[in-house]
C-alpha positions as CSV (number, residue, x, y, z in Angstrom):
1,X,0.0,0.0,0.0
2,X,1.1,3.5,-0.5
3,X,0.7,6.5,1.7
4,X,-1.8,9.3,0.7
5,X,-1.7,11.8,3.6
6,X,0.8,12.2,6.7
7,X,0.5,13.8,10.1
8,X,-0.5,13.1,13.6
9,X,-3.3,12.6,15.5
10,X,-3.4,15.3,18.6
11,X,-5.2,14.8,21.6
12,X,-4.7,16.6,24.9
13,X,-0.7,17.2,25.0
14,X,-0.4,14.0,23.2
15,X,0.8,13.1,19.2
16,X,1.3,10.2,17.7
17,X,2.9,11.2,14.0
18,X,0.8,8.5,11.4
19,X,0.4,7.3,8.2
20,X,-2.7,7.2,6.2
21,X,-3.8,4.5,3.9
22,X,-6.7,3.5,1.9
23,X,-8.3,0.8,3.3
24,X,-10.7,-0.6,1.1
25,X,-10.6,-1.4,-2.8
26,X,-12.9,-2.3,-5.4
27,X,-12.4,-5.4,-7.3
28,X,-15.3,-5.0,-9.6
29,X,-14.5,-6.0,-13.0
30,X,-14.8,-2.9,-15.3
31,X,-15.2,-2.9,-19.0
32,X,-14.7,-0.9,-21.9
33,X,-17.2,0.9,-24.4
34,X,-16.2,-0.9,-28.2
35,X,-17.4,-0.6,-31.7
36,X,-19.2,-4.1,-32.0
37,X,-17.7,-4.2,-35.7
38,X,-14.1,-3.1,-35.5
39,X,-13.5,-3.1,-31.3
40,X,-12.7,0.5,-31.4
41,X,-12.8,1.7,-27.7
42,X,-16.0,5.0,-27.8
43,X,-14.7,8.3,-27.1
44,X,-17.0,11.3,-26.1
45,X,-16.9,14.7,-26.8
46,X,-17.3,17.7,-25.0
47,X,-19.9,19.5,-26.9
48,X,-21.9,22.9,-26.0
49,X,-25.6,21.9,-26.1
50,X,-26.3,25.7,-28.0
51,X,-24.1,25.2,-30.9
52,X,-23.4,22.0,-31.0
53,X,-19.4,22.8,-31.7
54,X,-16.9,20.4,-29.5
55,X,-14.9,22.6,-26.6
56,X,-11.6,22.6,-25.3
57,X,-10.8,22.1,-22.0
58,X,-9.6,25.9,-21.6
59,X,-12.6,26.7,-22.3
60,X,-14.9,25.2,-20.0
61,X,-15.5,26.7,-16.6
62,X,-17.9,25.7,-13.6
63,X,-21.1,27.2,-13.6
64,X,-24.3,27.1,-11.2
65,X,-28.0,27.1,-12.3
66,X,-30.2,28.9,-9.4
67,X,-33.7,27.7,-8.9
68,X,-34.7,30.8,-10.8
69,X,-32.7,29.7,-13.8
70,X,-29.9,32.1,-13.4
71,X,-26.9,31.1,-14.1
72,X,-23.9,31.6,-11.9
73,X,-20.2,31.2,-13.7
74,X,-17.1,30.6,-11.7
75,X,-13.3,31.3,-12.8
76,X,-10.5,29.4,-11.4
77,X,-9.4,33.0,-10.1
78,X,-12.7,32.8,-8.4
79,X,-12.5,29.1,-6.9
80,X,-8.3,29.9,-5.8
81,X,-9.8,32.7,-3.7
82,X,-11.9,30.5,-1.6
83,X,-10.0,29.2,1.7
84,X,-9.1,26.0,1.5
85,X,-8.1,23.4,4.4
86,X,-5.2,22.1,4.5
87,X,-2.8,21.0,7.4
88,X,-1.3,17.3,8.9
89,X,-2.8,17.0,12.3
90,X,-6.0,14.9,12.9
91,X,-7.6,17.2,16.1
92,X,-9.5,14.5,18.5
93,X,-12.9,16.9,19.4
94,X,-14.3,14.7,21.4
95,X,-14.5,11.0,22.8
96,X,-18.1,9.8,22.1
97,X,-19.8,6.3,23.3
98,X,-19.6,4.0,20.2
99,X,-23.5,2.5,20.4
100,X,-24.3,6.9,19.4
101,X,-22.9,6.6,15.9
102,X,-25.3,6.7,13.5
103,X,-23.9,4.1,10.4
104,X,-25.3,6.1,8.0
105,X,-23.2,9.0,8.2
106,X,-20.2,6.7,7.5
107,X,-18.5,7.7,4.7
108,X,-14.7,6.2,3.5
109,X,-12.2,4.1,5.5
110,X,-8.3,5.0,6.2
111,X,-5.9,2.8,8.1
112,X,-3.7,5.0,10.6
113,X,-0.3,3.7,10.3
114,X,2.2,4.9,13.0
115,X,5.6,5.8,12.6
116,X,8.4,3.7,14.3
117,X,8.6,6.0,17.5
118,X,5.2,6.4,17.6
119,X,4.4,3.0,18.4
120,X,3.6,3.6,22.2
121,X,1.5,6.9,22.2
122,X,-0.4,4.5,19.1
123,X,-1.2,1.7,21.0
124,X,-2.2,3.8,23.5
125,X,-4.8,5.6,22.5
126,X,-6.0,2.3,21.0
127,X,-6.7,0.6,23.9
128,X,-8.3,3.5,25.3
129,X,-10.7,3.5,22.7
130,X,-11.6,-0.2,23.5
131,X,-11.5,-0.2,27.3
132,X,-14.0,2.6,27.1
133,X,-16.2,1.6,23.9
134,X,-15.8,5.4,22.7
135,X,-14.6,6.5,19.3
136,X,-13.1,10.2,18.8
137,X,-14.6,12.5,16.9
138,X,-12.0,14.3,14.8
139,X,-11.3,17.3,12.3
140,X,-8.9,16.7,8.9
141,X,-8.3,18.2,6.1
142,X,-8.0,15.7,3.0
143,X,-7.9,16.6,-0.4
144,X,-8.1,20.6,0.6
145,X,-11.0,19.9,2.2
146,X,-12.1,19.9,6.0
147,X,-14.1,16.9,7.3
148,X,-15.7,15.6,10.1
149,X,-14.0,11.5,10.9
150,X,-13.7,9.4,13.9
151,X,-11.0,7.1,15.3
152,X,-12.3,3.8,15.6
153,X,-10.1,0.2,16.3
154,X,-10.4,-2.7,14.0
155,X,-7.8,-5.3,15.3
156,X,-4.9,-3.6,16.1
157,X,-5.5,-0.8,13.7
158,X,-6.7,2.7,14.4
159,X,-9.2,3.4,11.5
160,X,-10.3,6.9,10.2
161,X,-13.5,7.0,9.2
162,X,-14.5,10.0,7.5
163,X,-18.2,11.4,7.7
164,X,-21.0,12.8,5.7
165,X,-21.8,15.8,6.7
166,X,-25.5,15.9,9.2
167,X,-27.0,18.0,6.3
168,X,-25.8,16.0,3.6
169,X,-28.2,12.7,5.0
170,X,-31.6,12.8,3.6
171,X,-35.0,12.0,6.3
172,X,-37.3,9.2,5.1
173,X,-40.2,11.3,4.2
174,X,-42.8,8.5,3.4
175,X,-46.5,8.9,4.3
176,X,-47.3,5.6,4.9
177,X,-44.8,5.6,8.2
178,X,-46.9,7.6,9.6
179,X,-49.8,5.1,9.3
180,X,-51.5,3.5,12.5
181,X,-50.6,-0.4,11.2
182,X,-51.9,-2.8,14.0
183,X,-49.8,-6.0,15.3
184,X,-51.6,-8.7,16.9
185,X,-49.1,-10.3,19.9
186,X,-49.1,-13.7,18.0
187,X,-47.9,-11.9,14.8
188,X,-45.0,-10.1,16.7
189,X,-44.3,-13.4,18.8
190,X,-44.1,-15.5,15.3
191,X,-41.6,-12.5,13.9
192,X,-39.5,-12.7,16.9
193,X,-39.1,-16.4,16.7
194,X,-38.4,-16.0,12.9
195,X,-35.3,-13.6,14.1
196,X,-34.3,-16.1,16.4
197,X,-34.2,-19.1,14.0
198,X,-31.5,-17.4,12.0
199,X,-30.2,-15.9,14.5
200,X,-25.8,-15.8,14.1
201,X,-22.5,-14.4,14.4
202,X,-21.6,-12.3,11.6
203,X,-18.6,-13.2,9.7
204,X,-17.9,-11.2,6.6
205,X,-16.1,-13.7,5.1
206,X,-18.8,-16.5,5.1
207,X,-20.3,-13.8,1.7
208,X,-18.8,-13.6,-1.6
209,X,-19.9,-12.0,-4.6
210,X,-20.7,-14.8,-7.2
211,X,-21.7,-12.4,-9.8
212,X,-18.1,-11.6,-10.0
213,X,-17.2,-14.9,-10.0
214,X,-19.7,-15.5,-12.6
215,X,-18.3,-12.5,-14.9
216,X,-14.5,-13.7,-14.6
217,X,-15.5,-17.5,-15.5
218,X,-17.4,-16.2,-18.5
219,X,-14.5,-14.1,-19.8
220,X,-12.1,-17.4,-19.3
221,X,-14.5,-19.4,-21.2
222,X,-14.3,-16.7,-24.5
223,X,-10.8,-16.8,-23.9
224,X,-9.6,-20.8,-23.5
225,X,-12.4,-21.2,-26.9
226,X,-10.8,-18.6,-29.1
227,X,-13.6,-16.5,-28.9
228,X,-11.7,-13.7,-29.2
229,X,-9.7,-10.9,-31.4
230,X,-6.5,-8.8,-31.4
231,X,-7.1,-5.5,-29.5
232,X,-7.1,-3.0,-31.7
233,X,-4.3,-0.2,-31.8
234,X,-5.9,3.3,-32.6
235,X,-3.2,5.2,-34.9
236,X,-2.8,8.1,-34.1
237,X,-4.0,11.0,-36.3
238,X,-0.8,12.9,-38.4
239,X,-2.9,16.4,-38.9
240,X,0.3,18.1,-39.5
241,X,-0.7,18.4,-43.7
242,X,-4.3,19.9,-41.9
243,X,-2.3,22.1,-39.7
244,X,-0.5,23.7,-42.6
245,X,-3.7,24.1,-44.8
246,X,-5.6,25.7,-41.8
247,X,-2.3,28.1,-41.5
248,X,-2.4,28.9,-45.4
249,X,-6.3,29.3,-45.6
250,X,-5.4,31.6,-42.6
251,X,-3.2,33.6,-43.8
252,X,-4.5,34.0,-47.2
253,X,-8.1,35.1,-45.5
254,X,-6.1,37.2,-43.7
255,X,-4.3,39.3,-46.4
256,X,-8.0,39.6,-48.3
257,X,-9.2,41.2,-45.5
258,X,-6.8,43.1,-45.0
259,X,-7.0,44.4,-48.7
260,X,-10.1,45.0,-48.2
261,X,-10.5,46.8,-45.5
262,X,-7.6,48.9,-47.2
263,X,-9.8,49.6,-50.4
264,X,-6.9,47.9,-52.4
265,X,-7.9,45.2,-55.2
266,X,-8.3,41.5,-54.6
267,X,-4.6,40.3,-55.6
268,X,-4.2,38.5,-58.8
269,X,-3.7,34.9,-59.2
270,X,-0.1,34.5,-60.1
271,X,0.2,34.2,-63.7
272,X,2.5,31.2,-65.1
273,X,6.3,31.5,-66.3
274,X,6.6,30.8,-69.7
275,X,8.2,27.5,-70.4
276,X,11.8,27.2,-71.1
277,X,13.5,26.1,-74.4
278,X,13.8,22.5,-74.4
279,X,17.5,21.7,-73.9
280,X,19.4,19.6,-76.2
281,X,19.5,16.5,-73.8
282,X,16.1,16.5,-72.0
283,X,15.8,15.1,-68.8
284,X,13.2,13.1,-67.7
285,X,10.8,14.5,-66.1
286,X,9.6,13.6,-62.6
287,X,6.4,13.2,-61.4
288,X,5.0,15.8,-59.1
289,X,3.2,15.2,-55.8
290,X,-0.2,16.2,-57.8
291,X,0.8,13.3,-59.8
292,X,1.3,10.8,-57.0
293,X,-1.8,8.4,-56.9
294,X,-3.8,8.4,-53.4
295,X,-4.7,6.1,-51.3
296,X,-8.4,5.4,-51.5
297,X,-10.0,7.1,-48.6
298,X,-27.4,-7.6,-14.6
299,X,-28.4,-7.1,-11.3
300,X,-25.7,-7.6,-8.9
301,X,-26.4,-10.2,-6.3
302,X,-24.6,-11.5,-2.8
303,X,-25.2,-14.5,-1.6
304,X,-23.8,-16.5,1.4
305,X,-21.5,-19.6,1.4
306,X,-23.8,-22.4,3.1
307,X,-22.4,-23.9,6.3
């Protein structure tokens, strides 16, 4: 694994200098967009939806649509004056009970690696978290932005786990909670014995994703039967005979305006030389490059091992 951010983690008087790490990844199987004839991978285009012609990247700035269809446009002069976080220490807020976390507001995972003389502080405040079932609530800037996280232990590992923001978690606003539904005692006892029946231990690694499987065994099959074709290489386009043109037409277009807007005449076509007496030993001629010939243009589904 490779580092993404370093600092330390401050609480009190204490700090323990760490590490940071993804830790999860995504092993879904991702494919390309092809040309079912030829293979060719799809590329997009950035198009404006007024003209229709395809923009540059310099020219595209961020822009925001108010709910009175106004539309706000933002610079990168106007996004580099915002303030932006940035800084290596974790600050521990507070210690909160663990059972008060609300899942939801999870957000990603980061191992907290400490440095070699960091080990004891580390360990430390590990154990603290366990002995008192608390997780710290925390403040750190990633990516040049602030965000709320807590310290939890998995194993021996501090974990940060960033948060969504309280705002940013939407209310279940469905009539039909509100609705007086009545549950006979038999009904609830039945339900409750249900529970009970499959009642467990969780162990994540008792799940695997079989559509996964399913996809990789598939592609192996193509492959061991032949069922399959070189990649193709896209060349890549030579517009340096375009460039040149563009320049000429250019420049030309450029001197008739210029003429005009002077009053002068259009200038005259060039007229041709005369041709030369043939000499006594006449070479043969080449051919030109007019003369040269040219190339003739499912749903995803989790299921659990069994016992």
């Amino acid at each position: 694994m490779r580092a993404m951010w370093s600092g330390a983690v401050s609480f009190g008087l204490v700090s323990v200098p760490v590490k940071l790490y993804s830790a999860t990844t995504n092993h879904d199987i991702r494919f390309h967009q092809v040309h079912a004839a030829d293979g060719g991978r799809i590329k997009y285009k950035r198009t404006c939806a007024i003209d229709g012609e395809e923009v540059e990247y310099a020219d595209i700035i961020k822009g925001f649509e108010t709910e009175d269809g106004e539309l706000i446009t933002l610079s990168e002069e106007d996004l580099d004056s915002l303030p932006a976080a940035s800084g290596h220490e974790i600050d521990v807020i507070e210690f909160v009970p663990a059972d008060q976390i609300d899942p939801l507001l999870f957000d990603k995972s980061y191992f907290l690696e400490p440095e070699a003389k960091a080990a004891k502080p580390y360990a430390l405040l590990r154990e603290a978290l366990v002995q008192t079932d608390r997780m710290a609530v925390v403040k750190v800037a990633l990516r040049q932005r602030e965000s709320i996280a807590l310290l939890r232990v998995r194993g021996k590992a501090i974990v940060l786990q960033t948060m969504l923001w309280p705002d940013e978690v939407r209310e279940p606003e469905f009539d039909i909670l509100d609705a007086e539904v009545e549950l006979r005692p038999q009904e609830l006892q039945m339900a409750a014995s249900l529970v009970e029946s499959l009642g467990a231990e969780f162990d994540a690694t008792q799940f695997h994703d079989d559509y996964r499987d399913a996809v990789e065994a598939l592609i192996e099959q193509k492959r061991t039967t032949g069922d399959t074709r070189p990649a193709p290489v896209a060349e890549k386009p030579s517009d340096e005979g375009d460039s040149m043109t563009d320049l000429l037409s250019a420049l030309q277009r450029s001197v008739e305006a210029a003429r005009a807007a002077s009053g002068k005449p259009p200038e005259p076509a060039a007229e041709e030389a005369p041709p030369a007496k043939k000499a006594a030993s006449r070479k043969k001629a080449e051919p030109t490059a007019d003369a040269e010939d040219e190339d003739e243009k499912p749903a995803r589904k989790r299921t659990r091992k069994p016992a």
